[in-house]
C-alpha positions in Angstrom: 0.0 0.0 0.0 1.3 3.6 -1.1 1.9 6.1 1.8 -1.7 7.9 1.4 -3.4 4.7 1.8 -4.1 3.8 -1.8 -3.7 0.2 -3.7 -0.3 -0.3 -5.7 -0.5 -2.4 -8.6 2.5 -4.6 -7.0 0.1 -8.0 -6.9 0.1 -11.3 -8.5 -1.7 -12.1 -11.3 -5.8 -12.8 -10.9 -6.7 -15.7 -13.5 -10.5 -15.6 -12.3 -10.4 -19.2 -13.5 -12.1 -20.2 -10.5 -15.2 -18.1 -10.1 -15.6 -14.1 -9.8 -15.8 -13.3 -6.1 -14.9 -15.0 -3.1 -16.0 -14.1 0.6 -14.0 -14.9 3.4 -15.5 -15.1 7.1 -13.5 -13.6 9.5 -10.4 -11.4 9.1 -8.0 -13.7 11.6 -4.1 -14.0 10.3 -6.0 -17.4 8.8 -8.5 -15.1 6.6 -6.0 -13.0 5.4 -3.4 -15.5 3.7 -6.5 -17.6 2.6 -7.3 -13.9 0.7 -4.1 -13.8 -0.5 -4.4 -17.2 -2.1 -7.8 -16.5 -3.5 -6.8 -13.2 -5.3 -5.0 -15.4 -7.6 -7.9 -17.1 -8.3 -10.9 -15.6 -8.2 -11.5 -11.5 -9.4 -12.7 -10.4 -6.1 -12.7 -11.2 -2.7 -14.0 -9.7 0.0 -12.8 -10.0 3.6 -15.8 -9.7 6.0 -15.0 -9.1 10.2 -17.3 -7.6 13.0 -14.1 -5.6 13.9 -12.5 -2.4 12.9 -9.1 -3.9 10.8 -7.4 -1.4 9.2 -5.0 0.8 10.6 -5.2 -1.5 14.0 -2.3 -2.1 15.5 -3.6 -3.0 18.9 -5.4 -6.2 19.9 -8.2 -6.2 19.0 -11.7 -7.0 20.5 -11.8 -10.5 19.0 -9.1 -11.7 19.3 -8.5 -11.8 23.4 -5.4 -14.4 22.4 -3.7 -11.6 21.1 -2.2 -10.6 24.2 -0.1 -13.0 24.6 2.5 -14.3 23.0 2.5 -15.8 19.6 5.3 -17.6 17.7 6.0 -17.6 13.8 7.7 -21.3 13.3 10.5 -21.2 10.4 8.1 -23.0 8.5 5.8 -20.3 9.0 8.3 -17.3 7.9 9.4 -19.0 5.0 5.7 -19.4 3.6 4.6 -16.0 4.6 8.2 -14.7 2.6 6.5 -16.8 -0.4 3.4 -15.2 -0.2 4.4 -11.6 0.4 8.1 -11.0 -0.6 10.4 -9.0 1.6 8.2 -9.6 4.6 10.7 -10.2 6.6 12.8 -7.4 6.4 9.8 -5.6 6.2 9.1 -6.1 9.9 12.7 -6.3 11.1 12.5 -2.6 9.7 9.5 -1.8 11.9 11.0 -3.2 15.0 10.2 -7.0 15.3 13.4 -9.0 16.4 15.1 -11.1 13.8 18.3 -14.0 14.4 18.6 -17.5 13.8 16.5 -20.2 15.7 19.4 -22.5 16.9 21.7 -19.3 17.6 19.9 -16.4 18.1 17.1 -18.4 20.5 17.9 -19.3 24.4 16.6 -22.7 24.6 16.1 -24.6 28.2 14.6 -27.8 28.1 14.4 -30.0 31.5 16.3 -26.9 32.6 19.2 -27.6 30.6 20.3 -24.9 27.7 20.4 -26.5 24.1 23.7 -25.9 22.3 24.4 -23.4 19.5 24.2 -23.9 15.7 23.9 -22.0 12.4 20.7 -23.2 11.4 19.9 -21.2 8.7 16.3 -20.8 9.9 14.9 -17.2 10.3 13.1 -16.8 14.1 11.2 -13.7 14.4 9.5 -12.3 18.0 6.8 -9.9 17.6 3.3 -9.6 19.1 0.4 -11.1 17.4 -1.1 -7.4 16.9 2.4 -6.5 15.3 2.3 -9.6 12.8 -1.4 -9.3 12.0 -1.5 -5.9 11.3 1.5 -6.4 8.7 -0.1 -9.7 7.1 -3.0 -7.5 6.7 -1.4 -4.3 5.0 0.2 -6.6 2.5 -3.8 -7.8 1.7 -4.9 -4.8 1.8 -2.5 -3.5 -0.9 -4.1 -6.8 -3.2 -6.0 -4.3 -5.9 -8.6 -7.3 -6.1 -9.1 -7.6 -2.4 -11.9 -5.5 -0.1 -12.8 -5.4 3.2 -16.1 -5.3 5.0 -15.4 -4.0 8.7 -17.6 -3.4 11.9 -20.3 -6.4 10.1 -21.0 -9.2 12.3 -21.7 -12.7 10.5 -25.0 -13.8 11.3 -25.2 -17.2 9.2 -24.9 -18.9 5.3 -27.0 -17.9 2.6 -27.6 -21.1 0.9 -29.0 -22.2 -2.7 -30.2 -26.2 -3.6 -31.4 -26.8 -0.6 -28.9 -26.3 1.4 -26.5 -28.1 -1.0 -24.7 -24.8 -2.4 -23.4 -22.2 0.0 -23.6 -19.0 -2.4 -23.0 -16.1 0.2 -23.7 -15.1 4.2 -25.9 -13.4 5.6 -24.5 -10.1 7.8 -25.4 -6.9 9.8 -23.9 -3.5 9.5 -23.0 -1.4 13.0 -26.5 0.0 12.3 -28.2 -3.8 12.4 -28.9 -3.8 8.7 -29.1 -7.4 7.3 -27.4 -7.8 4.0 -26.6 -11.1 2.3 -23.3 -11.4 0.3 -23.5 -13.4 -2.5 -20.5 -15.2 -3.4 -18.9 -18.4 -5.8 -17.0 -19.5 -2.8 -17.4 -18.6 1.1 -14.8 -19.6 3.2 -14.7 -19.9 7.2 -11.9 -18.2 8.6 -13.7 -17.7 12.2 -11.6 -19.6 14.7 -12.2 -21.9 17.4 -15.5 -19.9 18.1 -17.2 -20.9 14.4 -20.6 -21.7 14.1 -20.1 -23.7 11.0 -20.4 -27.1 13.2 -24.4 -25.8 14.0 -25.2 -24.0 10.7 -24.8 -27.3 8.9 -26.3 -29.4 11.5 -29.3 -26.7 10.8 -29.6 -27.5 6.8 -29.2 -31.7 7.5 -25.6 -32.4 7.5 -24.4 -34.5 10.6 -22.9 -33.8 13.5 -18.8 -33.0 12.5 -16.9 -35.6 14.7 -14.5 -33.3 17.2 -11.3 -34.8 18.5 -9.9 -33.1 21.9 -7.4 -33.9 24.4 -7.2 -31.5 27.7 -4.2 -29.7 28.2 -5.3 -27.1 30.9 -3.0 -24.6 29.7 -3.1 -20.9 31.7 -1.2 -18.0 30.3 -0.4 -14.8 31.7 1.8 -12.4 29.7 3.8 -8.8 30.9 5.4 -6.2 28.9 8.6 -4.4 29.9 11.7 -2.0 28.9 14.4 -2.6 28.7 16.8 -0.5 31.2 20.2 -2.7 30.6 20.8 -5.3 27.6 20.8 -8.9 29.6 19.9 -11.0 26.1 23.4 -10.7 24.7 22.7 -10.7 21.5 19.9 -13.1 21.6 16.2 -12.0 21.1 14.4 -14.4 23.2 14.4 -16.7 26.0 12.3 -20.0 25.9 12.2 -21.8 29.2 9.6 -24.7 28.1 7.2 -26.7 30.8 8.6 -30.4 31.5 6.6 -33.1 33.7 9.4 -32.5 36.6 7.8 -28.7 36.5 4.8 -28.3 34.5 6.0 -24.2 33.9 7.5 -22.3 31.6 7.9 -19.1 29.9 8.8 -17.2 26.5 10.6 -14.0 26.9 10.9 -12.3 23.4 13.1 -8.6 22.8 12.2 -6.6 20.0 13.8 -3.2 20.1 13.8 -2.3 23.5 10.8 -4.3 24.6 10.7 -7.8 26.2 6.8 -9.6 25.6 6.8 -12.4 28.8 4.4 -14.7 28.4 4.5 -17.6 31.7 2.3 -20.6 31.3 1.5 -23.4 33.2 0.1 -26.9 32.3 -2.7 -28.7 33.5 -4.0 -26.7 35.8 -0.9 -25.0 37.3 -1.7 -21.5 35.9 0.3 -17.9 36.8 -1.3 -15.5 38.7 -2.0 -11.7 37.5 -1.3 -10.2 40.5 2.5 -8.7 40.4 3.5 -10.5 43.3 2.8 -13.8 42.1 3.7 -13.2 38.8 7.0 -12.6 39.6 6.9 -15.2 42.2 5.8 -17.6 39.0 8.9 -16.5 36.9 11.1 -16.9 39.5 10.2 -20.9 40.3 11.1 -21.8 37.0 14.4 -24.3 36.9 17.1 -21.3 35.4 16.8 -17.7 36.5 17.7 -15.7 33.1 14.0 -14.7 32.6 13.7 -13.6 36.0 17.2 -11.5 36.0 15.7 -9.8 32.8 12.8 -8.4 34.0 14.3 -7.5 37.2 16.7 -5.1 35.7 13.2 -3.7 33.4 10.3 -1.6 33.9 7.0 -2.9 33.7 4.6 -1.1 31.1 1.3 -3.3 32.8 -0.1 -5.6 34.8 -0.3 -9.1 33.7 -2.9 -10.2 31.8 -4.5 -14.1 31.8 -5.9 -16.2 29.2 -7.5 -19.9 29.2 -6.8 -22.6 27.0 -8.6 -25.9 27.5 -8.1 -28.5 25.3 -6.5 -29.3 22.1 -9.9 -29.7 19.1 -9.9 -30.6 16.1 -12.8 -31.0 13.7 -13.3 -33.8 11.3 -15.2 -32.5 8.8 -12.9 -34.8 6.1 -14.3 -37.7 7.4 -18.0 -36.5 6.2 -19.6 -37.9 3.7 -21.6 -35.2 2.5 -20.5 -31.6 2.3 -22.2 -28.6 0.8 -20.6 -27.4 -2.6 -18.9 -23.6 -2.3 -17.7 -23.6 0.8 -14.4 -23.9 2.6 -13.2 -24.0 6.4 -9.9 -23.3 7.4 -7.2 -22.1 10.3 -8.9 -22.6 13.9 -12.2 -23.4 12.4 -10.8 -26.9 11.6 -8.4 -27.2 14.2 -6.8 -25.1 17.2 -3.8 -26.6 18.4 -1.9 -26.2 21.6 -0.6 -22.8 21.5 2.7 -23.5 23.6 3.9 -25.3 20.2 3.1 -22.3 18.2 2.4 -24.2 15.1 -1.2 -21.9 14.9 0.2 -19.2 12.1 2.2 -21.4 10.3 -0.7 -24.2 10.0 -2.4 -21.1 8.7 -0.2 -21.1 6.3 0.3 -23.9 4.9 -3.6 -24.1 4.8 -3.1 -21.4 2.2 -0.5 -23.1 0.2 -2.5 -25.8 0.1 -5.9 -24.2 -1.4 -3.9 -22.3 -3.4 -2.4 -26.0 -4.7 -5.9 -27.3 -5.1 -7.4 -24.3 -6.8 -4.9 -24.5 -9.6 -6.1 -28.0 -10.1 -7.8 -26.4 -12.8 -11.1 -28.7 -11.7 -12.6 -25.7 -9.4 -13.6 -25.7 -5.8 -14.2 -29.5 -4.1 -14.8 -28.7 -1.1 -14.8 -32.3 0.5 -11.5 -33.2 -1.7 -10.0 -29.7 -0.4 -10.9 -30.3 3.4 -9.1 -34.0 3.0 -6.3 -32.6 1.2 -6.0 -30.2 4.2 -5.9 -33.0 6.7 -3.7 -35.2 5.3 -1.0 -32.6 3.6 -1.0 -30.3 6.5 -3.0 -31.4 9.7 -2.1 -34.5 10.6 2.0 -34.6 10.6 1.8 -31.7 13.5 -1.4 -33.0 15.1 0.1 -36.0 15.9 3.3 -34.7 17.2 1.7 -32.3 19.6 -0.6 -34.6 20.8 2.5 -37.1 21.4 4.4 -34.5 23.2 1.3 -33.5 25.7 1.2 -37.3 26.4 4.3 -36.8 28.5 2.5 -34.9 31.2 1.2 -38.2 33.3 -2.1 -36.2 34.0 -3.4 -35.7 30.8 -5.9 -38.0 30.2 -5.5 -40.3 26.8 -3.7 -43.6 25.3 -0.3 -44.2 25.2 0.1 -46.5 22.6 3.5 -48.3 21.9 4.1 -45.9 19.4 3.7 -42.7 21.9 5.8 -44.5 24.1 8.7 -44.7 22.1 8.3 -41.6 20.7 8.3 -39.9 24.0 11.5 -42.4 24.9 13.7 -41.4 21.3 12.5 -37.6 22.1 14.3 -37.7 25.4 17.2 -39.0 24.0 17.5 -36.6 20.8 17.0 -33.4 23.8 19.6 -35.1 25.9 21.7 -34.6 22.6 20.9 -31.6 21.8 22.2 -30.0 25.1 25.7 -31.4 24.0 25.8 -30.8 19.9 24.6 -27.9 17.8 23.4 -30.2 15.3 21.2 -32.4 17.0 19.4 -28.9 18.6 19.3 -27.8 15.1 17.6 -30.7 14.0 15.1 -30.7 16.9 14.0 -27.1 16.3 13.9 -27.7 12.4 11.0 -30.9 13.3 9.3 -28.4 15.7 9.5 -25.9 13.2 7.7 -27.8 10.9 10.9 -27.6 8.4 11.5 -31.4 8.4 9.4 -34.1 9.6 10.1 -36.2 12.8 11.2 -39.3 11.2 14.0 -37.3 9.3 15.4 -36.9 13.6 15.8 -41.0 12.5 17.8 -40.4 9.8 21.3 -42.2 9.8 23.8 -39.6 10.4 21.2 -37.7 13.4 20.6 -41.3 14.9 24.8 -41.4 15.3 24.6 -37.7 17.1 21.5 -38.7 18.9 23.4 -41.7 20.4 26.5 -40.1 20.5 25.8 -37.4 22.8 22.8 -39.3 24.7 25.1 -41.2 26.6 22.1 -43.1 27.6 20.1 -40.6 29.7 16.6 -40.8 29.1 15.9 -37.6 30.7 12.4 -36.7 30.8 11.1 -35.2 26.8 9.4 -31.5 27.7 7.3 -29.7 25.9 
């Protein structure tokens, strides 16, 4: 977007192969790259929220997460460089902190710091309000995208009985109802979306949810900065294990440090200052803790809730209205201390982007088992593996979880002693390679290697 607001012409190609407008529901970080996708492909689309977007660089209203802390995995910064060139430095321009994952990144896992590597994977800390509000100026500058602010979504207009989505139904700040019509709608809500009940409401079963209880608490701070303790680094990750079901991510950019402390199951930090700082200061190494002690607090902390892992099947339906789509947290909200949620986003986008240029048009039930099985499953499983180590959560632990929890504890062992190993680690949880490339021949050695045949307890 030009300095006095209006569209450049700096945009991909629109084909309009694929139908002239599309509508997407809800303008989340999810909503946004899916509009970026769908400018390619259809010759309008319209991005409908019920809150003021543009400009906002503050959380906003619906989006309480926002507060806390949000990570972009590698995986996630090299998709978002794909789909908006120069992104990166973009940000690192504006402030956000920019180094390398394995180097730039203070890792502690079972209280132990992971050793150094080059990586070669970008890590970025910024707030969610930060990111968003960039991901959403690079939209906005799409000369084929629009955006419907201040409209809340009040439900689907439908055509066929019920067997076409072709638009929804919304209401101005005024409470004007005004249906959208639309060659594709696509549900960019959240955890919150209603799609489970609107199709329930035109005959389409009950979406099979999935959901394993984590009981995660958050409370995040803001600070200044009066000394430099980071030493070059631009965040400090202390992550929960079952010996202490706490940790923390303490992220610098420019002279501000974002703390977010979480605790699992239950074990949640306070708000109050006291026991906030009482909170930091139990966890197993005391760098966050020295940080904010030599930094001025800008608030007070500020709590959020996060129940249980969900994830909705809706591939596994056998019938599916045509013209319609449902992506990011609509489809599944993953455990937020793996900060996989952006980047699943993401690659969401890549992959309707992949099935759009099929050149067969919108299927929406191929799309939504494309989705599971190129981009859902792979990191559902992993999280869910890794929450499995806390003995409290409730859920199987099949052979397969076992070992995987018993190779994990090995490879982090490893990784305390050799770069490469923690390179490795972070690359997986970055979503960069897969887990079984940790089992590759010449990690396996280093895994072993450096081990020594501790099997010390696999964190998450």
């Amino acid at each position: 977007m030009t300095p006095d607001g209006s569209k450049n012409e700096e945009v991909t190609a629109v084909s309009g192969q694929a139908g002239k407008r599309a509508i997407v529901l809800g303008g989340s970080v999810a909503g946004l790259f899916a509009a970026r996708v769908l400018s390619e492909s259809y010759s309008r689309v319209l991005v409908v929220d019920r809150d003021v977007l543009s400009g906002v660089r503050e959380t906003r209203r619906s989006v309480p997460q926002g507060k806390q802390v949000h990570g972009l995995l590698a995986k996630g910064q090299q998709v978002i460089e794909e789909l908006f060139p120069g992104f990166t430095e973009e940000i690192k321009a504006d402030g956000a902190g920019i180094g390398d994952v394995a180097g730039n990144l203070r890792w502690y896992f079972n209280g132990k710091p992971l050793a150094r590597d080059d990586s070669g994977l970008v890590a970025v800390t910024a707030s969610r309000p930060f990111l968003e509000y960039h991901i959403r100026r690079r939209v906005q500058a799409l000369t084929n995208v629009e955006f419907l602010e201040g409209h809340d979504i009040l439900s689907l207009a439908t055509a066929e009985n019920g067997r076409r989505i072709v638009g929804a139904v919304v209401s101005g700040p005024d409470g004007t109802e005004e249906t959208l019509d639309g060659d594709l709608v696509v549900d960019a809500m959240g955890r919150g979306s209603r799609t489970p009940v609107w199709l329930t409401e035109l005959g389409y079963p009950r979406v099979e949810e999935e959901r394993l209880k984590i009981g995660i608490g958050y409370a995040t701070r803001h600070y200044r900065l009066k000394t430099d303790p980071y030493q070059g680094d631009i965040s400090i990750n202390v992550i929960a294990s079952p010996m202490l079901p706490r940790g923390a991510i303490c992220g610098k950019h420019g002279d501000t440090i974002e703390l977010t402390a979480y605790g699992i199951l239950d074990d949640h930090p306070p708000t109050d200052n006291e026991g906030f700082l009482a909170f930091i200061k139990s966890l197993p190494v005391p760098d966050i803790y020295d940080a904010i002690s030599e930094s001025e607090p800008l608030d007070d902390p500020v709590g959020y809730r996060f129940p249980a892992n969900l994830r909705r099947r809706y591939e596994k339906l056998a019938d599916f209205p045509e013209g319609f789509f449902v992506v990011g947290d609509s489809v599944c909200s993953f455990n937020p201390t793996y900060a996989q949620g952006m980047t699943i986003s993401a690659l969401g986008a890549l992959a309707m982007r992949k099935h759009l240029r099929s050149g067969a048009g919108p299927r929406p039930k191929q799309f939504l088992k494309e989705l599971a099985r190129d981009v859902l499953d792979a990191p559902w499983e992993m999280m869910n593996t890794g929450d499995l180590i806390f003995p409290d959560v409730p859920g199987k632990r099949s052979m397969k979880v076992k070992m995987g929890h018993a190779y994990a504890a090995k490879v982090l062992e490893a990784a305390t002693r050799d770069g490469k190993v923690a390179s490795a680690y972070l690359k997986m949880t970055g979503l960069v390679i897969s887990p079984e490339a940790l089992m590759s021949p010449s990690t396996l050695l280093r895994v072993l290697r450096n081990s020594r045949g501790e099997a010390a307890a696999v964190t998450r």
